[in-house]
C-alpha positions in Angstrom: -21.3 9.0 21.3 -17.5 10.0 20.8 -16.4 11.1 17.8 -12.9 10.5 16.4 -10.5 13.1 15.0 -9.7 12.8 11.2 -6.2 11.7 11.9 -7.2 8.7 14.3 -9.5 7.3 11.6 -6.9 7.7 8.9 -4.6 5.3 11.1 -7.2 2.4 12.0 -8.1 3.0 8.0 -4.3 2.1 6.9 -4.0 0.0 9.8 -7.0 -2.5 8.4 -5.7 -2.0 4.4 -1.9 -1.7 5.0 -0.7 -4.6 2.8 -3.6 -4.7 0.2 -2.9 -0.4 0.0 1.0 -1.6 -0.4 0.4 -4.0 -2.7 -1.9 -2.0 -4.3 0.6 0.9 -5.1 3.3 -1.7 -6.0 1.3 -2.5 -8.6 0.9 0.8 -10.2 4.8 0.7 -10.9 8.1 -0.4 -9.3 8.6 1.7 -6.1 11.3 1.9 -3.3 10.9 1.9 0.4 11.0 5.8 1.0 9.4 6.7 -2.1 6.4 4.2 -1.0 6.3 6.1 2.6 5.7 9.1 1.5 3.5 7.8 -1.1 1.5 6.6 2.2 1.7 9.5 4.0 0.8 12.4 1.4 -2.2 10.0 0.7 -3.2 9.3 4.5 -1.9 12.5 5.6 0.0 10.7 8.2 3.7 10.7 9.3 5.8 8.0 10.4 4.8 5.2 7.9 8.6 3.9 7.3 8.7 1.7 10.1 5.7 0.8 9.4 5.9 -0.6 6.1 8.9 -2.3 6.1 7.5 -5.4 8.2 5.0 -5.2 5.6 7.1 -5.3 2.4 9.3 -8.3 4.2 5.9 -10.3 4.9 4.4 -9.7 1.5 8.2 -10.5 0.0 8.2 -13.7 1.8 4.2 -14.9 1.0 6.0 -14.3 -2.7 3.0 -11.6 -3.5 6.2 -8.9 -4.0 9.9 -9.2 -5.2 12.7 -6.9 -4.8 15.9 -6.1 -6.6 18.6 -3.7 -6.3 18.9 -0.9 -8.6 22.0 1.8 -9.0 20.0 4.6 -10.2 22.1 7.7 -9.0 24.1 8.0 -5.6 23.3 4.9 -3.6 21.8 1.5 -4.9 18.0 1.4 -4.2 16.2 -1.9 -3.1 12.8 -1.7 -5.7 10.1 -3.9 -4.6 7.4 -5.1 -8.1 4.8 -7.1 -7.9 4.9 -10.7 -9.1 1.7 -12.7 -10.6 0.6 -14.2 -7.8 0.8 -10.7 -6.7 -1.6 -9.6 -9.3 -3.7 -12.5 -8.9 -4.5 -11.5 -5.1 -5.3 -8.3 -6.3 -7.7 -9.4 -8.8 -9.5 -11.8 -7.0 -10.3 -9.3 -4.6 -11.4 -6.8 -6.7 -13.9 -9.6 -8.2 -14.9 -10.0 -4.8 -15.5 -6.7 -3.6 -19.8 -5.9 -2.7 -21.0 -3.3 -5.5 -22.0 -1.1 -2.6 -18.2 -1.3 -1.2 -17.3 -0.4 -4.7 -19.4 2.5 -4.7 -18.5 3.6 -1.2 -14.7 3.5 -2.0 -14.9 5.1 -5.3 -17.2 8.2 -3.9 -14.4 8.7 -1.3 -11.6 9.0 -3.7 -13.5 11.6 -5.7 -12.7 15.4 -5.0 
């Protein structure tokens, strides 16, 4: 049997929940790109998630799940990226949908 490091199953993990984990945390509040990186990577303990997510912001922009708008909060203008209703209502259905068991399993894991 081989065994997988922490850090490889941390990547296939995001890798299989990127855009519902996104979506997800866009939900929770208005967020820009960078702030939403390292979001993902204090919470995965991963590095390199920018390039990773933009394709994933632009795809769940486009499938209208997400909007963004510019915001001049400080130094530079900021692109924020909310979630619209149809955003929401993703989110909801699949939280409807989810097994109890998975429900369990994914709540023991995020207790400490």
């Amino acid at each position: 049997m081989i065994v997988m490091n922490a850090e490889k199953i941390q990547k296939r993990a995001f890798k299989s929940l990127k855009e519902l984990y996104i979506l997800w945390l866009i939900n929770k509040r208005d967020v820009y790109g960078y702030e939403l990186s390292n979001k993902i990577s204090n919470a995965l303990n991963i590095n390199g998630t920018l390039s990773l997510i933009y394709p994933i912001l632009h795809k769940l922009e486009k499938n209208g799940y997400i909007k963004s708008n510019w915001q001049h909060k400080g130094r530079k203008p900021r692109k924020y990226y909310s979630i619209t209703e149809k955003g929401r209502m993703l989110l909801e259905r699949i939280k409807g949908e989810l097994n109890p068991n998975l429900k369990e399993f994914l709540t023991d894991l995020s207790k400490k």
